[in-house]
C-alpha positions as CSV (number, residue, x, y, z in Angstrom):
1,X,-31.3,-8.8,-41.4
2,X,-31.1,-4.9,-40.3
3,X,-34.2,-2.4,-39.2
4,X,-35.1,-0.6,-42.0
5,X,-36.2,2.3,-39.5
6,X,-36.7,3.3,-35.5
7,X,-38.2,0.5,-33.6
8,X,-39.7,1.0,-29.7
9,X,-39.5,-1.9,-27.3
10,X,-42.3,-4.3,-27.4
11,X,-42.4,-3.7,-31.6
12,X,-44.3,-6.2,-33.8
13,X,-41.5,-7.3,-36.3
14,X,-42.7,-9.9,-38.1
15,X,-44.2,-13.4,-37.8
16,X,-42.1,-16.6,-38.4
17,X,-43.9,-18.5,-41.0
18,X,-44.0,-22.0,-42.7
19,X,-45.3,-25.0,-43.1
20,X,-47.1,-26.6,-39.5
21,X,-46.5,-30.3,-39.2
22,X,-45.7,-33.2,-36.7
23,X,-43.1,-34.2,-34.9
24,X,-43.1,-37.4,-36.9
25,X,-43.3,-35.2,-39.7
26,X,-40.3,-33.3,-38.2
27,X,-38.1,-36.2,-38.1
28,X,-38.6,-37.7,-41.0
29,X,-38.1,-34.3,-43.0
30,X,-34.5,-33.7,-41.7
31,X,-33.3,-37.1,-42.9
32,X,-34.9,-36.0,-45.9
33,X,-33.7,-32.6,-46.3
34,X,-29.8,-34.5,-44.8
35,X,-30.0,-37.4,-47.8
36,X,-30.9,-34.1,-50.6
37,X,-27.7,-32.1,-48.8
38,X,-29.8,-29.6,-47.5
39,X,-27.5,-27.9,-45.0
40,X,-29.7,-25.5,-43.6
41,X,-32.9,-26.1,-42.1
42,X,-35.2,-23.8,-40.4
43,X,-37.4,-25.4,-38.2
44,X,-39.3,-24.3,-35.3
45,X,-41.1,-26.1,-32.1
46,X,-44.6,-24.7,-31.0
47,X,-45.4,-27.1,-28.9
48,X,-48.2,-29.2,-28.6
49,X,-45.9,-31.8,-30.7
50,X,-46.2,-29.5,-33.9
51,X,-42.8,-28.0,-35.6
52,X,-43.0,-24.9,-38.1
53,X,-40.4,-25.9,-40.9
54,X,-39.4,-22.5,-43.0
55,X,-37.2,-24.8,-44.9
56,X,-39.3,-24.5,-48.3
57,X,-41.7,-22.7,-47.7
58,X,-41.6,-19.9,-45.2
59,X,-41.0,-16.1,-45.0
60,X,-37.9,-13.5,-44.3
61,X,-38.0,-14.5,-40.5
62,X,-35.8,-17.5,-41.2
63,X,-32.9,-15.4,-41.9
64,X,-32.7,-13.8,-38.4
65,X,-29.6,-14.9,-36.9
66,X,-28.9,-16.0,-33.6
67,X,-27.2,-13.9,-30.7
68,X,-26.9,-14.7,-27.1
69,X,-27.9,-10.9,-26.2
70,X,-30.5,-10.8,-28.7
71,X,-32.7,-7.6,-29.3
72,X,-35.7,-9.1,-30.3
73,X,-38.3,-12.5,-28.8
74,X,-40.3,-14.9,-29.7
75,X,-43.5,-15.1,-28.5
76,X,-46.3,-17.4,-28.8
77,X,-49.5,-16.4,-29.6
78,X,-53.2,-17.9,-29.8
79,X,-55.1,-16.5,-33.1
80,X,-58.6,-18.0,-34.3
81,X,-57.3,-21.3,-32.0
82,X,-54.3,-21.2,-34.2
83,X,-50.5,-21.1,-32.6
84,X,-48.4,-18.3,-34.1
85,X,-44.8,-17.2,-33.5
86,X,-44.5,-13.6,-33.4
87,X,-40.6,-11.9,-33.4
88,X,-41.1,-8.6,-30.9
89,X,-38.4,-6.1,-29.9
90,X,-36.9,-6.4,-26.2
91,X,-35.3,-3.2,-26.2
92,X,-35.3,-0.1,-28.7
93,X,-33.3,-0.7,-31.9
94,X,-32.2,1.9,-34.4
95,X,-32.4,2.1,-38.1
96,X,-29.5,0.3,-39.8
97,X,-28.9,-2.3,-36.8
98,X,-29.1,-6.3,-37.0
99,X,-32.2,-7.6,-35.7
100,X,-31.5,-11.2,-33.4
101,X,-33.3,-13.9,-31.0
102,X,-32.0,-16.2,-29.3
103,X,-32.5,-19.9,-30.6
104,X,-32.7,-21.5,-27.7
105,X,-31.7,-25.0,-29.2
106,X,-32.0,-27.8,-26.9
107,X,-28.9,-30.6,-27.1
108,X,-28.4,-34.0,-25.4
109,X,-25.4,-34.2,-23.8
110,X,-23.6,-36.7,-25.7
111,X,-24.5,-34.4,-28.8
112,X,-22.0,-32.4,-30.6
113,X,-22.4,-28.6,-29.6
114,X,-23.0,-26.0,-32.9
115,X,-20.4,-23.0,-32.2
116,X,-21.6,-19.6,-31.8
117,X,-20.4,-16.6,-33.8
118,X,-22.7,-14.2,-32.7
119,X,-20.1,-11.5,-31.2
120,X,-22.2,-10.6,-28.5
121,X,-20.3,-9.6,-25.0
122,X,-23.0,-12.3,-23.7
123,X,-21.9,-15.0,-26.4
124,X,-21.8,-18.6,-24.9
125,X,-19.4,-20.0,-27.3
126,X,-22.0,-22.2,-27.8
127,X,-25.5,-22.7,-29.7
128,X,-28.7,-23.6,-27.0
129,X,-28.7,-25.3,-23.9
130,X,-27.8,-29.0,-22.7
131,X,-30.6,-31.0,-22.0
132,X,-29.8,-34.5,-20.0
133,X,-31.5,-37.3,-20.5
134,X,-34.3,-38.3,-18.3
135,X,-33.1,-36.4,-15.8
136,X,-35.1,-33.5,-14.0
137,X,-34.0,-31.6,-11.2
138,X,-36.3,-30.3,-8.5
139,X,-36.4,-26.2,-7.8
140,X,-35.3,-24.8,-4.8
141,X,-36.7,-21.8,-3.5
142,X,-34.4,-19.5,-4.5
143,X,-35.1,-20.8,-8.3
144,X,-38.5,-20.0,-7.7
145,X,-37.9,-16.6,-6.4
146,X,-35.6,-15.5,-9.1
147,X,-38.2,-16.9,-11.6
148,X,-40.9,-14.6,-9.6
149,X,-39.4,-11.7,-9.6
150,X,-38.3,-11.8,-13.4
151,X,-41.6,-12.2,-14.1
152,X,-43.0,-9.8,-11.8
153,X,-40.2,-6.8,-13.1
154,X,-41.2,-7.7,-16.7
155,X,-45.0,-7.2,-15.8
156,X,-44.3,-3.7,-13.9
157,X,-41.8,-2.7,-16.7
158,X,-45.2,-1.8,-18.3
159,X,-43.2,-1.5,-21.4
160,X,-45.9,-1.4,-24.7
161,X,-46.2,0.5,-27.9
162,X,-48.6,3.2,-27.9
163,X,-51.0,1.0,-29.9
164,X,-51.3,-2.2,-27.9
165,X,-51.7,0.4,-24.7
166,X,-54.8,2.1,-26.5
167,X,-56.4,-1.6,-27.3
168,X,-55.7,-3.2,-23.6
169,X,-57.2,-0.3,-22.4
170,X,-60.2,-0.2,-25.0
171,X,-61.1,-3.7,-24.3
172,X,-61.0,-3.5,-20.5
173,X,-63.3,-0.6,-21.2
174,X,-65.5,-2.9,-22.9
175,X,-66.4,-5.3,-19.9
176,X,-68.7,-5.2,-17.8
177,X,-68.5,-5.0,-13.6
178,X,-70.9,-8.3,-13.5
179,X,-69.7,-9.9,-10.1
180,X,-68.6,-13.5,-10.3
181,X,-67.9,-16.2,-7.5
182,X,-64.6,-17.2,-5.9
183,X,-63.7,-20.8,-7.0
184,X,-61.6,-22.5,-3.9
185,X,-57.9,-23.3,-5.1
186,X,-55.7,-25.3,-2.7
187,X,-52.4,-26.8,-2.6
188,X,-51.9,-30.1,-2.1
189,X,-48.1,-31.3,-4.1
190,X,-44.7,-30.5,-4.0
191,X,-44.3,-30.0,-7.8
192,X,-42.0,-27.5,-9.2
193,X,-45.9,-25.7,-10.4
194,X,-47.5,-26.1,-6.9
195,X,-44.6,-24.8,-5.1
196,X,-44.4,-21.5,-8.0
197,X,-48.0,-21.2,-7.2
198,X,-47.7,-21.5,-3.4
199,X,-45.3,-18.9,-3.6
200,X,-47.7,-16.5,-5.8
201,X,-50.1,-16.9,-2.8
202,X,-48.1,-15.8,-0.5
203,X,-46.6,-12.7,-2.2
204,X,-50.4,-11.9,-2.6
205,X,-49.5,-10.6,-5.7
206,X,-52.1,-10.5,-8.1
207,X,-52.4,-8.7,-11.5
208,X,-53.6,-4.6,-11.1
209,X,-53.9,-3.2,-14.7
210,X,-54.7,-3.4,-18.0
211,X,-51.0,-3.0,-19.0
212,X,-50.0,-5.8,-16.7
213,X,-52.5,-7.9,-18.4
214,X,-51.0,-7.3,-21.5
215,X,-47.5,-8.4,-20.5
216,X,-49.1,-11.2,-18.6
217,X,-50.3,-12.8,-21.8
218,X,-47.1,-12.5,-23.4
219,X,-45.3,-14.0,-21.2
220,X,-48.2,-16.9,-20.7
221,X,-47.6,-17.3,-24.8
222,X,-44.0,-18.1,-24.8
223,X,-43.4,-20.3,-21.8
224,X,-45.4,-23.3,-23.2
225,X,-44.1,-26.7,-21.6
226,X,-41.8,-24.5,-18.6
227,X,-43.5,-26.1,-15.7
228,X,-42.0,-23.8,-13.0
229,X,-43.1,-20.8,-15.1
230,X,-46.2,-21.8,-15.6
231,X,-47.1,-22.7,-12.1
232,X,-46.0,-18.9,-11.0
233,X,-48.1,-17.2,-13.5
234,X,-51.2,-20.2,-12.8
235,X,-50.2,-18.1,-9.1
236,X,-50.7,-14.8,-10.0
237,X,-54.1,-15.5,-12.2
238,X,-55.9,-17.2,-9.0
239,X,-54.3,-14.2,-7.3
240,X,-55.8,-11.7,-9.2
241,X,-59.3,-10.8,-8.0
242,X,-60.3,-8.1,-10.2
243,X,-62.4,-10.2,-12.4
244,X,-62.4,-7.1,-14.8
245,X,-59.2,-7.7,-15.8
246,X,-59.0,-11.6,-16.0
247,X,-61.9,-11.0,-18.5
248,X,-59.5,-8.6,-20.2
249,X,-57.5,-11.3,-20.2
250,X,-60.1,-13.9,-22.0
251,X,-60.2,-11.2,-24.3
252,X,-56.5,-11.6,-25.4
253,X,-57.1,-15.1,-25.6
254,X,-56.0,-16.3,-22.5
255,X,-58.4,-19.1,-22.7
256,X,-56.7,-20.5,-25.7
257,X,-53.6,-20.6,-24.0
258,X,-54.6,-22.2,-20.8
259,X,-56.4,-25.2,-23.3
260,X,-53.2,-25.5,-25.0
261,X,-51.1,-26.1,-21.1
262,X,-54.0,-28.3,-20.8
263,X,-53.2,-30.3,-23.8
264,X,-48.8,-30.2,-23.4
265,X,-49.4,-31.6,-19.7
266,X,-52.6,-34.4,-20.8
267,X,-49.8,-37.2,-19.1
268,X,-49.3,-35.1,-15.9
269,X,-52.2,-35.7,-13.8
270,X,-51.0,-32.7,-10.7
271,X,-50.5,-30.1,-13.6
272,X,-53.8,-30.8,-15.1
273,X,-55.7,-30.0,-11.8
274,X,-53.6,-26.6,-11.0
275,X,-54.4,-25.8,-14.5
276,X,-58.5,-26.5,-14.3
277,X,-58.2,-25.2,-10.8
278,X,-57.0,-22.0,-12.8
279,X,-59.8,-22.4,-15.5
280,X,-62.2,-22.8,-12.4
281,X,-61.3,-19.4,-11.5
282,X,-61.7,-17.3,-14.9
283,X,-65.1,-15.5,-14.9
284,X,-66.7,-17.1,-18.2
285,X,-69.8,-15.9,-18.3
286,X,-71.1,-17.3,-21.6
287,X,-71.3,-19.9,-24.5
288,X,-69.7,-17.9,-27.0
289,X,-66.7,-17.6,-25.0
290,X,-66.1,-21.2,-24.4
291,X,-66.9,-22.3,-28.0
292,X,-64.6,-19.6,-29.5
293,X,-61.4,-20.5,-27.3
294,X,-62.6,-24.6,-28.0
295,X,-62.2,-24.9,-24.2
296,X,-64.7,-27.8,-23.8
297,X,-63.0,-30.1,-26.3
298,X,-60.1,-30.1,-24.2
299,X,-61.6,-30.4,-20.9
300,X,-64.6,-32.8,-21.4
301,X,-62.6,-36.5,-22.3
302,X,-61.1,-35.3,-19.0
303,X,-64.4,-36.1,-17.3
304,X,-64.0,-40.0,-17.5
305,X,-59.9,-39.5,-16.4
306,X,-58.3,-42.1,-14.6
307,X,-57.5,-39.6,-11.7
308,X,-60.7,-38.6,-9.8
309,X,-59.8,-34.9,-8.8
310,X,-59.0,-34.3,-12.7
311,X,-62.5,-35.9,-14.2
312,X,-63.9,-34.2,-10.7
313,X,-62.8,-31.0,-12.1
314,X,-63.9,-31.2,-15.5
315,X,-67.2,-32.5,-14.6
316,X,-67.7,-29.7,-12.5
317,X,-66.9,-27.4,-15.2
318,X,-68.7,-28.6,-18.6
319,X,-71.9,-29.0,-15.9
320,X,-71.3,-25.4,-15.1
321,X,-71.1,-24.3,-19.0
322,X,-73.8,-26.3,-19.9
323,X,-75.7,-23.7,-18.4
324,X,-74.7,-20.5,-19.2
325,X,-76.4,-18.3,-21.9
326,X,-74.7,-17.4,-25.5
């Protein structure tokens, strides 16, 4: 699939569409689509346990091809509580050229690798990633620090169209300077989260701009289920003290996202508190804004959790919405 003209980095391409469904639903489709002789499928993990499958009903996106230096992303985005994939340009790509993202398949070792023909100088050889089997293997610093500092260069890049500038900037126009409280965060595990947040805290290195903001959300969108990731950017939020721009951030529906961490991690008791530690600290100042992003569906069967600093947490909070004005 080519550009049919000019695109500028951080270009909306197009959304990957098809039919949402289960994991079960997942599996039992591919032995479906495998006993019909259905050789290609084109399905798609959001998260959450829900798959997009293209297969019968989808749009152009499906075609894309693969390449290991791709010019294009996925990202994840919340819309009307909804999970969508949106394809965006990583770099400017001219009229006539191939547009590409990289698939990022995820293989068990003992599983047969799918060869790559992509052509890029980057090419693998190789499809995805190996993923062994219950294994997990702890960060080191240095992980952490590389990790940081990707994300930090990304979020300075300050690279956006002309468009989502104006509307960052429009909606941080829109709020107001009401003052909220600090909420207390501490550290208190050694997880691969804590430690990215520990290390947030002590770069001191909070968001500054609406443009950042931006960024921040797109990278918060596509790096559902990445625990290191998501502890460093759960860092930077509870870093970031200009509540004018974490409410720029509600705006982009940053709330939507941190329900749906909530709801990938509902087995991982240490994840769940960073993450309502990080909800703690969002200035929500009314109703509206809690029913819209369904944040209290998600955090109130927490209050009778078998942990007491998770149902501690969440207690705190819906007692603390219960009382703020539409």
């Amino acid at each position: 699939m080519q550009a049919l003209e000019d695109l500028d980095t951080g270009s909306f391409v197009m959304e990957y569409m098809g039919e949402v469904v289960t994991a079960t639903e997942f599996r039992k489709r591919a032995r479906v689509y495998q006993s019909e002789g259905i050789s290609h499928h084109y399905f798609m993990s959001i998260g959450n346990g829900k798959v997009i499958d293209a297969t019968r009903k989808g749009c152009i996106a499906r075609f894309i091809n693969h390449s290991c230096g791709p010019n294009c992303v996925l990202q994840k985005w919340m819309v009307g509580g909804a999970i969508r994939m949106g394809i965006f340009t990583e770099r400017p790509i001219k009229r006539g050229e191939e547009i590409t993202f990289d698939y990022k398949f995820e293989r068990m070792a003992d599983s047969e690798p799918q060869p790559c023909y992509c052509g890029s100088p980057e090419c693998k050889g190789i499809i995805g990633v190996v993923k062994e089997r219950g294994t997990r293997l702890a960060a080191s610093d240095e992980d952490i620090d590389a990790d940081a500092a990707d994300i930090d260069e990304e979020i300075a890049d300050g690279a956006v169209t002309r468009h989502q500038r104006d509307d960052i900037r429009r909606r941080h126009a829109a709020v107001d300077d009401e003052e909220y409280g600090d909420t207390g965060y501490s550290d208190s595990d050694n997880s691969d989260a804590e430690r990215g947040v520990a290390h947030i805290r002590r770069r001191k290195n909070g968001l500054t701009s609406p443009e950042q903001v931006l960024k921040f959300v797109q990278i918060m969108h596509r790096s559902s289920r990445q625990t290191r990731i998501i502890g460093i950017l759960i860092g930077k939020l509870t870093e970031t003290s200009d509540k004018r721009l974490l409410k720029s951030l509600i705006s982009l529906q940053g709330l939507g996202i941190l329900r749906a961490w909530l709801q990938d991690y509902a087995e991982d008791d240490v994840m769940m508190i960073k993450i309502l530690q990080c909800i703690a600290h969002m200035p929500i100042s009314t109703r509206n804004t809690i029913e819209e992003s369904r944040l209290e569906e998600a955090v109130k069967p927490l209050c009778s959790d078998s942990d007491e600093n998770v149902s501690s947490l969440a207690n705190t909070l819906v007692e603390r919405w219960s009382s703020l004005r539409r």
